[in-house]
ROMAR-560737 format. One line per field, with one value per residue: residue number from 1; residue in three letters; z negated, x negated, y of N, C-alpha, C in turn. Coordinates in steps of 0.001 Angstrom, whole numbers. Atoms other than C-alpha are relative to their C-alpha. Layout:
N
k: (NUM|...)
r: (Ala|...)
n_c3: (Z|...)
n_c1: (X|...)
n_c2: (Y|...)
ca_c3: (Z|...)
ca_c1: (X|...)
ca_c2: (Y|...)
c_c3: (Z|...)
c_c1: (X|...)
c_c2: (Y|...)
This chain:
268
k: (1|2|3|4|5|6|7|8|9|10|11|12|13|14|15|16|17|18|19|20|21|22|23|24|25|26|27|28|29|30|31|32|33|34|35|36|37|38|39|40|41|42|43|44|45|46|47|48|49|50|51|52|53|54|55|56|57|58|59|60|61|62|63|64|65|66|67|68|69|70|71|72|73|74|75|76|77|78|79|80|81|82|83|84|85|86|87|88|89|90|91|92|93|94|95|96|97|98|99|100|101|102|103|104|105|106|107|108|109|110|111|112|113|114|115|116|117|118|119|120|121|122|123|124|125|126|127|128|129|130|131|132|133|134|135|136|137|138|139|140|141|142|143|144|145|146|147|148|149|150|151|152|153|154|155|156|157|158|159|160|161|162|163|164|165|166|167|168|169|170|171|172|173|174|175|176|177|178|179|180|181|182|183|184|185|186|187|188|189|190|191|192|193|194|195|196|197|198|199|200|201|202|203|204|205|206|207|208|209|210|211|212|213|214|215|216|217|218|219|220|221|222|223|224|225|226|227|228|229|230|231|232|233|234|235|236|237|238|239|240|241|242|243|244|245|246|247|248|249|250|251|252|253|254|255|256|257|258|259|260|261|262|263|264|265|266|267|268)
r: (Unk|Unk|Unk|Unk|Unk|Unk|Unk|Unk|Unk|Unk|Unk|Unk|Unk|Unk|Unk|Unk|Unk|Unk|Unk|Unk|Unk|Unk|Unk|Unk|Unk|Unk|Unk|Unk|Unk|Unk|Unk|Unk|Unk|Unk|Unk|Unk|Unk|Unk|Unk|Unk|Unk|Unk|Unk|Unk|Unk|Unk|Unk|Unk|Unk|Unk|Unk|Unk|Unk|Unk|Unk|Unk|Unk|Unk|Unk|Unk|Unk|Unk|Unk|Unk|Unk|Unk|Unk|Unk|Unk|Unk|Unk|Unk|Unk|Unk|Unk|Unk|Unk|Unk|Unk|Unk|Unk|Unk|Unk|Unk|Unk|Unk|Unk|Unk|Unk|Unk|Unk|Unk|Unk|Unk|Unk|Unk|Unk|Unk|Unk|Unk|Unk|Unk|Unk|Unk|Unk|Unk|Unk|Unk|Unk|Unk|Unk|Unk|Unk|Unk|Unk|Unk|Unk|Unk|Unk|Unk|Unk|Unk|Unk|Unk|Unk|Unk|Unk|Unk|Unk|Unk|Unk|Unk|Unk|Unk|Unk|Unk|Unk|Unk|Unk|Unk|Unk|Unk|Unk|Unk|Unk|Unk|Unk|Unk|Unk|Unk|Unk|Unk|Unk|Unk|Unk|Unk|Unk|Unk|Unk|Unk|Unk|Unk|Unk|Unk|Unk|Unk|Unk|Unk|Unk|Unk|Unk|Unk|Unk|Unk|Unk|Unk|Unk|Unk|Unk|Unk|Unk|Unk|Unk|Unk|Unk|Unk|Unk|Unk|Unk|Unk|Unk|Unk|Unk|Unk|Unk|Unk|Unk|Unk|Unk|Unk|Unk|Unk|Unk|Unk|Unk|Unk|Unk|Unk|Unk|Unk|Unk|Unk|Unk|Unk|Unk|Unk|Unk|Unk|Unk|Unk|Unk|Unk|Unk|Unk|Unk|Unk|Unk|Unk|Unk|Unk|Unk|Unk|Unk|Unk|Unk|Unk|Unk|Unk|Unk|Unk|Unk|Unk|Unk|Unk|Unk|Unk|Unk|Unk|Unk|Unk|Unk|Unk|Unk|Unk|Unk|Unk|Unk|Unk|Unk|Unk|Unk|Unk|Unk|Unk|Unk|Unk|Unk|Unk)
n_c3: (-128|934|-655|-202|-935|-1396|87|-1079|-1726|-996|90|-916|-935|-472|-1427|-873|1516|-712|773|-73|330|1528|780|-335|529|1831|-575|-346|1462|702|-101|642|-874|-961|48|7|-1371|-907|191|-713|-1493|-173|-134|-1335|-705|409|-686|-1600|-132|556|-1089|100|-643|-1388|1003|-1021|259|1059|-1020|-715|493|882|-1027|-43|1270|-264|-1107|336|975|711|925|1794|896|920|1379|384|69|651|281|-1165|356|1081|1441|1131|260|330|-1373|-1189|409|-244|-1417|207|978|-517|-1866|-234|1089|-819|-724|998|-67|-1719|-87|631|-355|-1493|306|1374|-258|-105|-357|-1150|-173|-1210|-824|-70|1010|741|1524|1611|852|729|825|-243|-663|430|1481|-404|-592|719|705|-1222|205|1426|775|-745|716|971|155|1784|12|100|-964|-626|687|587|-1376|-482|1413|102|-1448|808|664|-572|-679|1383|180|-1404|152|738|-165|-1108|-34|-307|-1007|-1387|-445|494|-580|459|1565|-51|-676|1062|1257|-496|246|1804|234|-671|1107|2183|149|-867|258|1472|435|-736|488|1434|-108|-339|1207|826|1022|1434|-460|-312|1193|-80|-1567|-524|761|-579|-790|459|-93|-1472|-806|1092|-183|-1452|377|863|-989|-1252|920|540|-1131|-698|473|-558|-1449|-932|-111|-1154|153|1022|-173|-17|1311|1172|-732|441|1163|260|-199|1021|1081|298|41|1375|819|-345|709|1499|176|-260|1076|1242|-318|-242|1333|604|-623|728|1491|220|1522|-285|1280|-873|-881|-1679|295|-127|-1330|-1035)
n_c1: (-1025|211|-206|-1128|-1021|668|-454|-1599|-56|663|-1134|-1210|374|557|269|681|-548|502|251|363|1930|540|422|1569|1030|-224|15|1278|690|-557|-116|-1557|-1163|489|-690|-1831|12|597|-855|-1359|814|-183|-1220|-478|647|-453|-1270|125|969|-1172|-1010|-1555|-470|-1198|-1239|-1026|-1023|-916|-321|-1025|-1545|-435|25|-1351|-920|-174|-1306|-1018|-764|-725|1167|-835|1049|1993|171|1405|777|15|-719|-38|1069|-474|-341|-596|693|870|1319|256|833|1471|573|-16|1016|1012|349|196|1473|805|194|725|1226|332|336|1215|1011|1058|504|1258|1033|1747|888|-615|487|531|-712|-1326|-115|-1694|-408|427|-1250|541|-944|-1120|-199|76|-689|-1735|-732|142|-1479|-590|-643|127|-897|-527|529|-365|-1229|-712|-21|1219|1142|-316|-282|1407|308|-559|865|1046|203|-51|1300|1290|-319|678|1874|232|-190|968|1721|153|-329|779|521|-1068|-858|-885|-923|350|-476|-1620|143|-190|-1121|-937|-580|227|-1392|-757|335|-226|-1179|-557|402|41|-1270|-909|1004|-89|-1814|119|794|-732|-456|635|1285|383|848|1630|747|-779|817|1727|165|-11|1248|977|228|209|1134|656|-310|1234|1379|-236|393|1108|920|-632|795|1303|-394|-93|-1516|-621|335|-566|-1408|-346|-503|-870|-1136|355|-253|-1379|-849|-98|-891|-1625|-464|168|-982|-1474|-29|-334|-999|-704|944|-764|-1235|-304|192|-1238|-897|-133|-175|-512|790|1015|910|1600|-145|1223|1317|-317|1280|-80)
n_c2: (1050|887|1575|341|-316|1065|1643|-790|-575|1503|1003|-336|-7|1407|-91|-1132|-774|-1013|-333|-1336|-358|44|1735|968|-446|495|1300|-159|-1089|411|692|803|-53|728|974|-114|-515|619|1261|-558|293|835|77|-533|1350|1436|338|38|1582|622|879|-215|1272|-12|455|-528|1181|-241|-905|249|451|-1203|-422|953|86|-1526|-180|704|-27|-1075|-454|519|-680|810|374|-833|889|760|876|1054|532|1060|198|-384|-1167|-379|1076|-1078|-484|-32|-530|-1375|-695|244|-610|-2122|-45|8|-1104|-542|-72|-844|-1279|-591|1059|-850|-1227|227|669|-1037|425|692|1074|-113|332|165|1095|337|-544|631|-136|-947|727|-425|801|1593|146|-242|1717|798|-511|556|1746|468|-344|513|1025|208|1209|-709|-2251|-539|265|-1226|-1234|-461|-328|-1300|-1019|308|-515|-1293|-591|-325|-1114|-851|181|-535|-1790|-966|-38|-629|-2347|-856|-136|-270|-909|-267|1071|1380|342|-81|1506|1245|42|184|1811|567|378|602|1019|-126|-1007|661|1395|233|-328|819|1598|-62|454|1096|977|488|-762|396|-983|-1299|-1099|141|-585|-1243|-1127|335|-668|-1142|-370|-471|-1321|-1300|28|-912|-1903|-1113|252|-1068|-1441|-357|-6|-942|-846|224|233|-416|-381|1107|1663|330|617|1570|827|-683|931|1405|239|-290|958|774|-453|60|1277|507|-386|1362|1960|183|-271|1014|858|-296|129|1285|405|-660|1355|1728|-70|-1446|-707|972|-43|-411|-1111|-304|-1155|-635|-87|-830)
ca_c3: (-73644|-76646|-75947|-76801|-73997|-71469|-72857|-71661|-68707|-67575|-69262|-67108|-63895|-62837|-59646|-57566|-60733|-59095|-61812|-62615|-62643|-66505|-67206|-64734|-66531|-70312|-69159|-67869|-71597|-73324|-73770|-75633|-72578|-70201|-71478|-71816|-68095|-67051|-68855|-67383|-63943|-64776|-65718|-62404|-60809|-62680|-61310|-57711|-58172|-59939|-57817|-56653|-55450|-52197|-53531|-50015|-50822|-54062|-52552|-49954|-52653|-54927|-51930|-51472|-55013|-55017|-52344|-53244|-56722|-58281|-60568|-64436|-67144|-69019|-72619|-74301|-74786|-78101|-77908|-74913|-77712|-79285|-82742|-86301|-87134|-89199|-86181|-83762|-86131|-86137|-82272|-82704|-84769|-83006|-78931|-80431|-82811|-79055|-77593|-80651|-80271|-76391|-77157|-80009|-78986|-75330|-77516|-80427|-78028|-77833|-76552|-72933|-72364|-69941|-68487|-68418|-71452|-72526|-75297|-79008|-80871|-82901|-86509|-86900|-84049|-84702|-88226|-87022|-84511|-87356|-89218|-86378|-86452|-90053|-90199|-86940|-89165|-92007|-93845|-96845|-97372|-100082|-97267|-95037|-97277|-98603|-95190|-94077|-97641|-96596|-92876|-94439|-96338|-93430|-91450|-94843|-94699|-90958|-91682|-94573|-93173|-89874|-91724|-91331|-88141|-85309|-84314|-85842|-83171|-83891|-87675|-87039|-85086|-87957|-90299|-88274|-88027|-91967|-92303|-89955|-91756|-95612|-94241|-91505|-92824|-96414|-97715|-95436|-96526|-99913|-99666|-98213|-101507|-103749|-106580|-109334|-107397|-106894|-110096|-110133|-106604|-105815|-108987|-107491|-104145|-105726|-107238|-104094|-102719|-105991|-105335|-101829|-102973|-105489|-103028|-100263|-102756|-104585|-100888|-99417|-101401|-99395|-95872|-92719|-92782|-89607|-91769|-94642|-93350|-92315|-95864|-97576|-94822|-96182|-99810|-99785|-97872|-100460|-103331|-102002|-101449|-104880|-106841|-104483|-105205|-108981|-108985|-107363|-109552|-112627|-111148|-110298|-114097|-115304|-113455|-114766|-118311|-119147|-122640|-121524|-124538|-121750|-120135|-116274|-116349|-115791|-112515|-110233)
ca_c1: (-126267|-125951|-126430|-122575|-121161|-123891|-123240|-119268|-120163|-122297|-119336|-116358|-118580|-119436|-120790|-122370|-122387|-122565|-123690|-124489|-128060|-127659|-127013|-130109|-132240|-130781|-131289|-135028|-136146|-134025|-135129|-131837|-129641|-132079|-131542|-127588|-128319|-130521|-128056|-124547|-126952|-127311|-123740|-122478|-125227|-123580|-120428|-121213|-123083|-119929|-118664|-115097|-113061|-110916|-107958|-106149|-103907|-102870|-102406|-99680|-97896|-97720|-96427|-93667|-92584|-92550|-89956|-88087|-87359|-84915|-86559|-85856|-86637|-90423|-90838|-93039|-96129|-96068|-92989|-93736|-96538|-95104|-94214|-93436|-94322|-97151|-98744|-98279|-100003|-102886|-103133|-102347|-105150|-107711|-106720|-107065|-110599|-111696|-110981|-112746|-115442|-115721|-115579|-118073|-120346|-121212|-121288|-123437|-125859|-129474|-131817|-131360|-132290|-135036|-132439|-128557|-127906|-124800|-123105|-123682|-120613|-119513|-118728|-115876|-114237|-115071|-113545|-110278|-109762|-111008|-107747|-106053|-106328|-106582|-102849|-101839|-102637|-101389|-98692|-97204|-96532|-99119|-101894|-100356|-100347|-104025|-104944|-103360|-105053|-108323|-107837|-106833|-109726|-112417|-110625|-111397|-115161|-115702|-114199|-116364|-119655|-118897|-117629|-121091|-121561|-118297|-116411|-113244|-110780|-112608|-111966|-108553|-108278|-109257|-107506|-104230|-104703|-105705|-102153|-100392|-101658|-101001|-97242|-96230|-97831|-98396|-95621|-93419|-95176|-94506|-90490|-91477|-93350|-91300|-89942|-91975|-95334|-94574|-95306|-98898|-99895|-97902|-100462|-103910|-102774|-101930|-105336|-107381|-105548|-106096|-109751|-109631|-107773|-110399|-113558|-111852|-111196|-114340|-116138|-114220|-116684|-119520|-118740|-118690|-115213|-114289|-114336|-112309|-108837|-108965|-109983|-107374|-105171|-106449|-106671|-103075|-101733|-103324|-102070|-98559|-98517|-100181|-97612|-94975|-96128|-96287|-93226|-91580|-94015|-91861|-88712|-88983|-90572|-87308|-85093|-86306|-87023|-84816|-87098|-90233|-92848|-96101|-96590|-98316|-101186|-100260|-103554|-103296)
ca_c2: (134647|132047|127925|127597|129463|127677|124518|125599|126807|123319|120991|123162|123030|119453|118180|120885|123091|126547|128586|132567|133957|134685|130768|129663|132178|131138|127556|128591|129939|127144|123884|122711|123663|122251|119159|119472|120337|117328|114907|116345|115696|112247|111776|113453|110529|107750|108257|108644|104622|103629|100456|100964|97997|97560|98743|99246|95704|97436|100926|99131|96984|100020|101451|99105|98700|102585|102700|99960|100240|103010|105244|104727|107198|106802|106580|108486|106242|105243|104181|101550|100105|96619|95960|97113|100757|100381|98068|101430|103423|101716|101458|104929|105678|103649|105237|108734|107437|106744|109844|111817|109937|110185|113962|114320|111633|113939|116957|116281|114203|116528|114621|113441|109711|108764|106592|105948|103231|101487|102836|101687|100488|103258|102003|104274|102429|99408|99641|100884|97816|95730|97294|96587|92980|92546|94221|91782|88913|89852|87701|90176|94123|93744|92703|95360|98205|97570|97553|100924|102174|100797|102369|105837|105779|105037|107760|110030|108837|109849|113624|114091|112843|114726|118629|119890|119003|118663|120964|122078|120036|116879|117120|118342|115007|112877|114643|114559|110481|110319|111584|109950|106809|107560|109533|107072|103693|103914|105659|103518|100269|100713|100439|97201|95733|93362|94464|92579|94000|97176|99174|97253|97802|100928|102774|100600|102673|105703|105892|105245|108088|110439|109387|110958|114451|115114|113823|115925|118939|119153|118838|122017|124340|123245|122443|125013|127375|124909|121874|123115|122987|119298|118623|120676|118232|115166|116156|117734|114777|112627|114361|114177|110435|109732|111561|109818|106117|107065|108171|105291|102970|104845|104262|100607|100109|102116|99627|96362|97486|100556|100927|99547|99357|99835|103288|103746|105724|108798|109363|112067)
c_c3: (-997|347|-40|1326|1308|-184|641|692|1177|-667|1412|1247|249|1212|145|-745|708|-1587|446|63|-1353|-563|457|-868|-1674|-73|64|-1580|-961|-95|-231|1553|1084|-189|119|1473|779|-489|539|1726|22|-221|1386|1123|21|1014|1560|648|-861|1220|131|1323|1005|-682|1438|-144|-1236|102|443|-548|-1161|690|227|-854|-506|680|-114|-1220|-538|-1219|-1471|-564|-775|-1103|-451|-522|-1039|-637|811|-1119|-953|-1422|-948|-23|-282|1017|1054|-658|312|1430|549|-81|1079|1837|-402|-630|1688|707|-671|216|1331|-42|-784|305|1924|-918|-1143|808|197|701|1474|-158|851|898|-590|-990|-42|-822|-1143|-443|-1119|-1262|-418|1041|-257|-1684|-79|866|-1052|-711|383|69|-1191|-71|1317|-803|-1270|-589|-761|377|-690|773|851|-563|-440|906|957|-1240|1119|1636|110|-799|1031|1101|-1377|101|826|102|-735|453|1322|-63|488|1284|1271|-459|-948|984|-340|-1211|-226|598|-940|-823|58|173|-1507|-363|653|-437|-1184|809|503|-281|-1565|-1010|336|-583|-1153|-159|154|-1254|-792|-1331|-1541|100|-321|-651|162|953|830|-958|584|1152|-308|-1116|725|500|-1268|241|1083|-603|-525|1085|1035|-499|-449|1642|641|-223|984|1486|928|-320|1044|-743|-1326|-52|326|-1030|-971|443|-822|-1390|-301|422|-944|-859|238|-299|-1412|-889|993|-322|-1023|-385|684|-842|-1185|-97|430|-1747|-899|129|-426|-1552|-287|-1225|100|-1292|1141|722|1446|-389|831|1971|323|-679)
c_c1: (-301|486|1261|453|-791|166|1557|87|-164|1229|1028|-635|-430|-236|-656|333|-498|-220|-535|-1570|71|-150|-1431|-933|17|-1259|-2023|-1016|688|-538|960|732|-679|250|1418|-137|-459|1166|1298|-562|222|1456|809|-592|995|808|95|-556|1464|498|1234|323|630|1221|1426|1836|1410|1030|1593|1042|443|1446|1393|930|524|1444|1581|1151|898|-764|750|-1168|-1386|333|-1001|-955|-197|1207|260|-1100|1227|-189|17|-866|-1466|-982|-178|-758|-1146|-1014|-61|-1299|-1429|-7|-384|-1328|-975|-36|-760|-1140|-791|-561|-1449|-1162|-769|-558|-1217|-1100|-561|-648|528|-1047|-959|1065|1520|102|971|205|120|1434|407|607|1400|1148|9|641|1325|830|-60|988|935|550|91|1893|887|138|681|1368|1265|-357|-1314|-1532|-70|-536|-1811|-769|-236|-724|-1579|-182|45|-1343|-1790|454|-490|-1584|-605|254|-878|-1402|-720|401|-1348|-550|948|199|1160|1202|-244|271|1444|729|209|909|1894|131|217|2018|976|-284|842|1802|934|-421|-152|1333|1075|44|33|1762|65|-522|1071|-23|-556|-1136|126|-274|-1462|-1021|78|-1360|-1635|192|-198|-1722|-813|358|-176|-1866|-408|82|-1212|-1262|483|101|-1351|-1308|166|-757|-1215|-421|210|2013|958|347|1202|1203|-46|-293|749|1285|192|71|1311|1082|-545|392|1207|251|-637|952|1248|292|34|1030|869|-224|1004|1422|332|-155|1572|1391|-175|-280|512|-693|-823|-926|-1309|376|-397|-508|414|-990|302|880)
c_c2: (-1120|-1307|-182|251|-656|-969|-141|-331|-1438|-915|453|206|-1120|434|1056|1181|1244|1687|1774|177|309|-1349|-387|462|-561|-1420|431|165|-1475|-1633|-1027|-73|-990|-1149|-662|-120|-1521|-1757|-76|-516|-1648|-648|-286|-1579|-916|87|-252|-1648|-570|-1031|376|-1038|307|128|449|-1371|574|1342|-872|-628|1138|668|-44|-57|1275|304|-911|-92|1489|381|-57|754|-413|511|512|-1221|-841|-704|-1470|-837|-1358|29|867|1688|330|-755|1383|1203|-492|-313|1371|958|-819|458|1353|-106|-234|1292|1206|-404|-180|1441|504|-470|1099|1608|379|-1014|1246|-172|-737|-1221|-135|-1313|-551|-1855|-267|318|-880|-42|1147|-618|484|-995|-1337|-699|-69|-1169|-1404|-167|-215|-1480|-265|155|-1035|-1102|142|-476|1005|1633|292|348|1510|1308|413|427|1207|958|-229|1177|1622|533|-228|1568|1648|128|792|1780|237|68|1102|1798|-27|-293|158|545|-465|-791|-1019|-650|66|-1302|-974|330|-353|-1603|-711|121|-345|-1553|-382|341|-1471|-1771|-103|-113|-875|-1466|-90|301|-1824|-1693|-760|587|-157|104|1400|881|-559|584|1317|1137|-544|857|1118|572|-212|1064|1065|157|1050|1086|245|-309|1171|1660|755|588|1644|1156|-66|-254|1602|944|-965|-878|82|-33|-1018|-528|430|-877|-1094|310|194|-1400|-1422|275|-53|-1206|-264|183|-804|-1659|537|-166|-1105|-1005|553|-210|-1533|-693|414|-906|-1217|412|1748|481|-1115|479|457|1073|-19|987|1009|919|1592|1068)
């Protein structure tokens, strides 16, 4: 029996984990699992010492308001989230950077603790809320836009440093927020630029993302078979949006000088 499928077995069995005689014996021979084993134990602990409030008050007005009110359709969730698009992206991007790193963070731990710690900020996380407020704050599309670049590109960082080691959902994860970013905030956010910016700033974006494609390309050789579709995600969805800002960048230059004497650098 190989540590994956006992590691499995002890995740999808909590509590009073009633287990086969091939896991106890794996488990017996294994010191990896044993640990997986004695930390899932303390887990199971925590929760049982978890305070839980009187909630019989809330219970009865639930209860009430339940009965009373007429029921009215629900909204899919991110559409109940306030403000402008590229603001629900990046609450977007930072509820799903917690649930990624909820997941990888129990599965990539090894070593069991000798006792139950608080959790460490993760910088991932903490980068993405930083993005967060930076783009709450911000005054201008350019601010915005560099913002949603800059947030695109730590979501980029986090896939590459993590191919050779998560799992193939986890990368699919990031890579699925990288372009929901660049597709749904970048691209978007760049309609928004004024018109005597937007060739300058439209080609400084468009080469940060030509930067990724090739970093995410060149990487794909070397990484785990798991790891290399989320960067064929991320380099392909940077290569589209680079050639899309250029190409708008050539079409706004075309518009104010129909026989412009200076070229744009041709990038990506």
């Amino acid at each position: 029996m190989k540590c994956r499928h006992v590691q499995k077995t002890l995740i999808a069995t909590s509590g009073r984990r009633k287990l086969s005689p091939e896991v106890h014996a794996h488990i017996a021979e294994c010191p990896r699992c044993r640990r997986w084993q004695t930390r899932l134990n303390e887990l199971d602990y925590a929760v049982t010492i978890l305070p839980v409030p009187n909630s019989s008050q809330a219970k009865a007005a639930f209860q009430q308001k339940l009965l009373a009110d007429p029921a009215t359709p629900s909204r899919r969730w991110h559409e109940r989230i306030p403000g402008k698009p590229w603001q629900k992206i990046a609450v977007a991007a930072a509820a799903s950077v917690v649930i990624v790193l909820l997941w990888s963070g129990v599965l990539k731990r090894e070593h069991a603790p000798e006792r139950i710690a608080a959790p460490q900020a993760d910088p991932l996380l903490a980068s993405v809320l930083q993005r967060h407020s930076e783009l709450a704050t911000a005054q201008t599309s350019a601010q915005r836009i560099r913002t949603l670049t800059a947030l695109s590109e730590d979501l980029d960082s986090e896939t590459r440093s993590l191919a050779r080691v998560a799992g193939s959902e986890d990368l699919a994860a990031l890579a699925g927020l990288y372009e929901d970013v660049v597709k749904k905030g970048i691209v978007v956010q760049s309609d928004e630029i004024p018109a005597d910016d937007r060739p300058t700033l439209l080609i400084e974006i468009a080469d940060r993302l030509f930067r990724t494609s090739q970093t995410a390309e060149l990487m794909i050789q070397d990484v785990p078979p798991s790891a290399a579709d989320p960067l064929r995600q991320i380099a392909r969805t940077a290569r589209d949006a680079n050639n899309l800002l250029r190409a708008k960048a050539r079409t706004e230059v075309a518009i104010q000088d129909p026989n412009p004497v200076r070229h744009l650098p041709a990038g990506g």
